[in-house]
N, C-alpha and C positions, 0 to 999 in steps of 0.2 A: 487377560494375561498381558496384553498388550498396551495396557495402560501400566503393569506393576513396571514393566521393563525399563519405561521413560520414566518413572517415578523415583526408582530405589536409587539410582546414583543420587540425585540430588537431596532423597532423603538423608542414608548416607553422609553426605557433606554436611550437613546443617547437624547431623547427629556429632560428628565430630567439633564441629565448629563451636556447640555448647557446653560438651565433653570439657574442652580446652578452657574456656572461657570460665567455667566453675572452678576447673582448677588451679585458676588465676596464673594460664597459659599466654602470653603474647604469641596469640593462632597464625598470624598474619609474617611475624618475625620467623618463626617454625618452619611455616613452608616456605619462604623464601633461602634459609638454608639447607633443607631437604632440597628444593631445587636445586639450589647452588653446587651441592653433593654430587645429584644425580646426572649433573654437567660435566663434573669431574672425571665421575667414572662412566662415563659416553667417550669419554676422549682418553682415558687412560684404554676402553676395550679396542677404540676403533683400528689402531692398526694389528692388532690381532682378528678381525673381522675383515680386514682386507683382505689379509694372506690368507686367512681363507677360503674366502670365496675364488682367490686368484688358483691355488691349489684345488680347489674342485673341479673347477675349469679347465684345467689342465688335464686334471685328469679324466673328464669326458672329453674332453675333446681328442686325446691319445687314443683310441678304441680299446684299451686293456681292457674295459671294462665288455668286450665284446668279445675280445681274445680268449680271456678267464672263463667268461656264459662256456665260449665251446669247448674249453682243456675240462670242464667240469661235466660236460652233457652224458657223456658211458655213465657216471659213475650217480647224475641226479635222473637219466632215464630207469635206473632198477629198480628206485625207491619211489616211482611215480610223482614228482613233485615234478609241477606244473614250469616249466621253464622261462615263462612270462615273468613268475613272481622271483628270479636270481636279481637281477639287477635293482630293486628294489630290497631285498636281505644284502647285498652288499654295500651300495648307498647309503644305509639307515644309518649305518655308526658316522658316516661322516656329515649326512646334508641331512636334514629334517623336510628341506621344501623339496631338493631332488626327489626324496623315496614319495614326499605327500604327489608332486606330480607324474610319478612312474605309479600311486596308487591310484587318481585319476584316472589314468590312460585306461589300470585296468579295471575300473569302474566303465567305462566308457565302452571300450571294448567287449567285455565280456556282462559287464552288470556287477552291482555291489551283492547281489544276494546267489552269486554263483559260486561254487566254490573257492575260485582264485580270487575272489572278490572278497569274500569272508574270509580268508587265509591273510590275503592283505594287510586287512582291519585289526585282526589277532596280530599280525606281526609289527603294524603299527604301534599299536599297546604293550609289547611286550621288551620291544629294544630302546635305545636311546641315543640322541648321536654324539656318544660318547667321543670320538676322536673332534668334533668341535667344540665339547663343554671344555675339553681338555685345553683348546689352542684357546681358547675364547677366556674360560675363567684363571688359569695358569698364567696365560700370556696377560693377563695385564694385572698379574701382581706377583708379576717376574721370577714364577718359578721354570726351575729349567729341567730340573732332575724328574723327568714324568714316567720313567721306565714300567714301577710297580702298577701305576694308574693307569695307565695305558693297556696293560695287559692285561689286568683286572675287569676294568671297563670294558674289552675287546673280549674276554672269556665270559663276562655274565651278557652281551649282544647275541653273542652266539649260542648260549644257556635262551636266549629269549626265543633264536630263531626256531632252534630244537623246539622250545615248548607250546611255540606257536604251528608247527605243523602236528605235532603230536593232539595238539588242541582242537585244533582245527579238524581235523582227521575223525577225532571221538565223537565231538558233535556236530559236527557237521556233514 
């Protein structure tokens, strides 16, 4: 298995490379503007991927995200959900690496095959982080009006988080 893995990219490439060449493709002209493209749009996303990151930051560094854990605790101690796993279902829609490092910790903590460990992993799969595809793909092609998609995006996270404890719960 360890030989296909080093193999296939390079197969791969040569498969295309004669792809092109049959089809009386200039392969070499090709990629150099698919690169040339993909230069474009790295520098049309990256100051949308600034403020990002800088608006994350902020907002961990604020402790809302600590505040919120305890205005929510009455109400996530009745339905037994594990209070480890909040700051990772809050996280998800905005930071991908936040919630993968808050799944870490509780992998670490507690183990991947414990419940809050599997609840994690299901809630990994089941959300998106919708409020950065939004700043990320909008913002560099300068849409402004994000109202519908925002809330759309924010209503089916939370459609995810539900179906991930409910999933979680059945079999687990």
């Amino acid at each position: 298995m360890e030989i296909i893995s080093k193999i296939i990219l390079p197969i791969f490439i040569i498969i295309i490379v004669f792809y092109g060449v049959k089809k009386k493709i200039n392969v070499y002209d090709t990629f150099l503007e698919g690169a040339k493209e993909g230069l474009i749009t790295t520098f049309n996303i990256f100051p949308a991927v600034i403020a990002m990151i800088f608006a994350i930051n902020i907002f961990l560094d604020s402790n809302v995200l600590t505040f919120f854990i305890k205005l929510l605790h009455p109400l996530i101690g009745n339905i037994s959900l594990p209070l480890e796993i909040i700051p990772m279902a809050i996280l998800r829609p905005i930071s991908g690496t936040a919630s993968l490092a808050i799944m870490n910790e509780i992998f670490m903590n507690f183990g991947p095959d414990s419940f809050i460990g599997r609840l994690a992993s299901v809630l990994q799969g089941c959300t998106d982080t919708t409020i950065y595809v939004i700043a990320l793909y909008f913002g560099s092609i300068k849409i402004t009006k994000i109202r519908h998609a925002l809330w759309g995006g924010l209503f089916a996270d939370l459609c995810g988080i539900i179906a991930a404890i409910i999933l979680t719960n059945l079999f687990f």
